[in-house]
N, C-alpha and C positions, 0 to 999 in steps of 0.2 A: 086105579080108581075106575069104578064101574060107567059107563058112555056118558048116563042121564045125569050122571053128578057131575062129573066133568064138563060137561054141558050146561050144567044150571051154577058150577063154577066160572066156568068162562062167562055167560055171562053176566053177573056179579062184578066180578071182576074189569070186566068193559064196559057196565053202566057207571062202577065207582069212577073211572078216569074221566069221564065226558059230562060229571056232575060238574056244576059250577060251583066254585068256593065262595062262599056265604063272604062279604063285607064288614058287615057287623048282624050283630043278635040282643038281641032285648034281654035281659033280667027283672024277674018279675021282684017289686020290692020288698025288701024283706029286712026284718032289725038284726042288727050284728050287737051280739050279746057280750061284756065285758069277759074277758076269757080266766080262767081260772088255775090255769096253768104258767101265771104271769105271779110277782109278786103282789102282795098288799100296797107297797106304793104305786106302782105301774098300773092296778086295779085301777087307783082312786084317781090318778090321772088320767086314764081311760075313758072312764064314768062322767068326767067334767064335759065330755062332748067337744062340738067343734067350738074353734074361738068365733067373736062376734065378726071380727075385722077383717076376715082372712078375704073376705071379697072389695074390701074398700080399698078400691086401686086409688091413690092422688092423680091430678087432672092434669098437675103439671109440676116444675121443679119445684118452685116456693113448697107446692103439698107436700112432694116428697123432700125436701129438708124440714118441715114442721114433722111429719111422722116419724125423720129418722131421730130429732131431737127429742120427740118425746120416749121415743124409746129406748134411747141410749140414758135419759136421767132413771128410767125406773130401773134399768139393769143395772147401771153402776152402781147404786145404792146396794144393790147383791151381791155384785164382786167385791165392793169393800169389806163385807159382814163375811166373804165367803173365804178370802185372803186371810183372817184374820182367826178365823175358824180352823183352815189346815196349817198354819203358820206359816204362810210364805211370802216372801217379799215383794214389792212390786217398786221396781225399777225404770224411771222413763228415760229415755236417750235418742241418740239418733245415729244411725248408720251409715255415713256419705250421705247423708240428706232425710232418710227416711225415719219418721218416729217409727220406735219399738218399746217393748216392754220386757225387761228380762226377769222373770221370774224363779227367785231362788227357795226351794224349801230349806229349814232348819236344819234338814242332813242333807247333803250330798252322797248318795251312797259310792261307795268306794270304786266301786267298775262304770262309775259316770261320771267321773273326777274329770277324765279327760275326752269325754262325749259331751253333746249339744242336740237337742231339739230342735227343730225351728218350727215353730207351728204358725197358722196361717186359719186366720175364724174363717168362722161363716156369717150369712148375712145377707146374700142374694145380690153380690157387688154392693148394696144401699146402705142396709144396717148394721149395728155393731161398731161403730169408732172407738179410740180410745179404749179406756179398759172396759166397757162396754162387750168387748170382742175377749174378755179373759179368760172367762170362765174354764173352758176345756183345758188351756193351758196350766191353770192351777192348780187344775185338777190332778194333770197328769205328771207337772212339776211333785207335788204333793204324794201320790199315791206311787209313782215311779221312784223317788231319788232325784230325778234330772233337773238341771238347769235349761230353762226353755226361755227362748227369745220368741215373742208374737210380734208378727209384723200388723204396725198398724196402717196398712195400704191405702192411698187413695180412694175414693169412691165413687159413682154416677151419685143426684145429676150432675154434678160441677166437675166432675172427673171419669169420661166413661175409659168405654178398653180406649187405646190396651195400658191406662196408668197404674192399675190394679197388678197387674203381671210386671210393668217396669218395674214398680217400688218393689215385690219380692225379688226378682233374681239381682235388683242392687244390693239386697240383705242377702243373698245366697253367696254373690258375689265377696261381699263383705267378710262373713264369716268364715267362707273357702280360707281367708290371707291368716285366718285363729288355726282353726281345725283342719287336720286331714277327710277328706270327703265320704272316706269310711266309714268314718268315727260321727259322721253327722247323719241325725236324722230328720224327716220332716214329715208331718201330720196337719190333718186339719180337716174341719167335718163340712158336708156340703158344698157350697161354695169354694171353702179351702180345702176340702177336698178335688173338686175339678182342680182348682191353683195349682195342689201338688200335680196332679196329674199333668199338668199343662207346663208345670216349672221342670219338671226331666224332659219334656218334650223339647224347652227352648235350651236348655240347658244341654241338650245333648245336638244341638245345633249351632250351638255359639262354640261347641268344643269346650267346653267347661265337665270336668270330673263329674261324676254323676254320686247324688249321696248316696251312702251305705243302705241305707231300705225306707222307703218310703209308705206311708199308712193314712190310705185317703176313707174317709168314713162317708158314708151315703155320698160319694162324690155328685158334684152336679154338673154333669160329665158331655150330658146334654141337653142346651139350652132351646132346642125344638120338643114339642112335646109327642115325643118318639119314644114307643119303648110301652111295653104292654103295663105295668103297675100305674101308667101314667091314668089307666081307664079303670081298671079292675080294683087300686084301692084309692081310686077320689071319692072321698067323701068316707071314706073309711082312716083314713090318715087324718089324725086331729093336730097336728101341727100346720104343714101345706094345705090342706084340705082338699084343694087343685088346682090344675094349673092352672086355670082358663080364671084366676081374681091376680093380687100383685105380684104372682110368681111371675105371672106373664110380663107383667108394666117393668118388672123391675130385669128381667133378659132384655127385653126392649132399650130402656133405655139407658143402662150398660154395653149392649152393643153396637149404639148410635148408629144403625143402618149399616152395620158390616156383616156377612156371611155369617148365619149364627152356627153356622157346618163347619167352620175353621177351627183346623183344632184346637186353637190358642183361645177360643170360645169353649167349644166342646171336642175333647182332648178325646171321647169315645172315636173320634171320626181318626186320629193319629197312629201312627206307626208304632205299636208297642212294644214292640220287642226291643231287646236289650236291658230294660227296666230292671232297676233293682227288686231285691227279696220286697213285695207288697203284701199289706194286708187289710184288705179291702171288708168296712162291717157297713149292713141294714139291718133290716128290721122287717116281719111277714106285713103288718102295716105300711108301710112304708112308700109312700109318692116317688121316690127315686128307687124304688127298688131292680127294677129294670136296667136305671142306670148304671147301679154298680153290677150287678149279676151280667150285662153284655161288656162292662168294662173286663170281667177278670175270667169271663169268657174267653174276649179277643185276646188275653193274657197268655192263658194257658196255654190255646192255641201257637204264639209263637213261643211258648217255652219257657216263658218265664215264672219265676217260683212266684206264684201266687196264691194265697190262701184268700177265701172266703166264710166270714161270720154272720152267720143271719138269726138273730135274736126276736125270741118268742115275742110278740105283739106288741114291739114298738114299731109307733110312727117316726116319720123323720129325726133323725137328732135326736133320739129322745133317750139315749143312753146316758147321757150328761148332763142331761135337762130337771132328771129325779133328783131327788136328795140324796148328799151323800154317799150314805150308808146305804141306799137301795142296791139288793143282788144284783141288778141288770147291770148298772155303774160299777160297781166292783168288779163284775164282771168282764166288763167290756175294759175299763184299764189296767185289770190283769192281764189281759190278751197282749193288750199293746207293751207293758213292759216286757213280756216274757218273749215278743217277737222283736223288739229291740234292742234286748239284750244279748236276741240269740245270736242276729244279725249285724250291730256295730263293732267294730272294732274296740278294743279298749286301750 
């Protein structure tokens, strides 16, 4: 390299190191256009904008049981239509103490005769009780073959951590004394996605078998608002919107003034190696997308067989959330049966 270039390489070079790194940077505002590389339903959910509520945090307990009530009657009304629609059953019981729901389709396919689901909603710890919290699992009962048990956990504000994680791993517990831990799987979006995340973490500390493969969706993996999607799609995510309305009130006050960095909060901060076969989905939309992309990051890293699915221009949850019959839906419970199929024992 000729002196003067060398020279005006060096320094370049010595200016770039002794610049300061920028904190943040402004974006000039601009309209984010319904994408067209999405189906027709995902379009027209797209198009609907953000919801009214997503910033009406409740002031205090009473609020947030009046908002989980009201949301729990307009969803169940859904799950009933929705149960009844893919033809599967809806079973209430209880497991050493905890309500569940075990959801049978009309067939059981033959190589899940002797498999199990355990799914685990979502909800943000607050929402979703009762069948309220079915939907995904009906879904995946239905569209898989499988017999799935939904735990109906505890909840803030009359139940913060860690009642939420007790009642699953006494249902994990539970079904360990049915099923070989092989042969069991467990899923669950958001929320029940951290859950699962958090339930092989405690579960691999109580010495308890570890299930056969585990498949956490948009985990909410961290309840600090950490993680670059947390800024880059607020306000572009029409389910969450952002964190800084009830996402927040509802970390809060689930984690009743505990370490919201524990990993039995947010399970991104835990030891992941050893983890079963996972398969971690979002969405280019998506409030948590950080979450799960640094989850199956730190996966990889130590070695664990983790796939990642990141679907055209949904927000949060929103694979389950369309009708049906929408491709993204199909989609996205294709994935999960053909990864739990690959991965359970039969």
């Amino acid at each position: 390299m000729p002196f003067f270039r060398k020279t005006l390489f060096s320094m370049f070079v010595g200016a770039a190191m002794v610049l300061p790194v920028a904190q943040a940077y402004e974006v000039a505002a601009h309209e984010v256009p319904v994408p067209d590389t999405v189906s027709p339903a995902l379009q027209q959910s797209i198009a609907k904008g953000l919801p009214l509520n997503w910033n009406q945090v409740p002031k205090d307990a009473e609020g947030w049981r009046k908002a989980v009530s009201r949301s729990a009657r307009q969803v169940s009304a859904k799950v009933d239509a929705l149960a009844g629609q893919l033809n599967v059953s809806i079973e209430e019981s209880d497991l050493a103490g905890v309500r569940v729901f075990t959801l049978t389709p009309s067939t059981v396919r033959p190589e899940n005769r002797n498999r199990l689901l355990l799914h685990i909603h979502g909800g943000c710890y607050v929402f979703l009780p009762g069948k309220a919290g079915l939907q995904e699992g009906l879904l995946m009962a239905a569209k898989g073959g499988y017999k799935v048990v939904s735990i109906d956990y505890r909840m803030a504000p009359d139940h913060p951590y860690p009642a939420a994680m007790d009642d699953a791993m006494t249902v994990y517990r539970e079904v360990l004394k049915q099923y070989p831990a092989d042969r069991i799987g467990v899923f669950g979006t958001s929320t029940g996605g951290g859950m699962t995340l958090a339930l092989v973490l405690r579960a691999r500390t109580e010495g308890l078998p570890l299930p056969g493969a585990v498949a956490p969706g948009t985990p909410w993996s961290d309840l600090t608002k950490t993680g670059d999607s947390y800024f880059t799609n607020e306000g572009v995510d029409t389910m969450l919107v952002s964190y800084n309305g009830f996402l927040k009130g509802a970390a809060e006050i689930y984690a009743n003034g505990h370490d919201m960095k524990d990993p039995q909060l947010s399970p991104v901060y835990g030891d992941l190696s050893g983890f079963p076969p996972t398969l971690l989905t979002s969405g280019t939309r998506d409030l948590f997308l950080s979450n799960t992309v640094r989850v199956h990051q730190k996966m990889r890293e130590a070695g664990v067989n983790a796939d990642l699915i990141v679907i055209e221009g949904l927000s949060h949850a929103g694979y389950y959330l369309l009708p049906s019959d929408a491709p993204e839906l199909c989609y996205y419970f294709n994935q999960l049966n053909q990864f739990f199929n690959k991965h359970l024992k039969q």
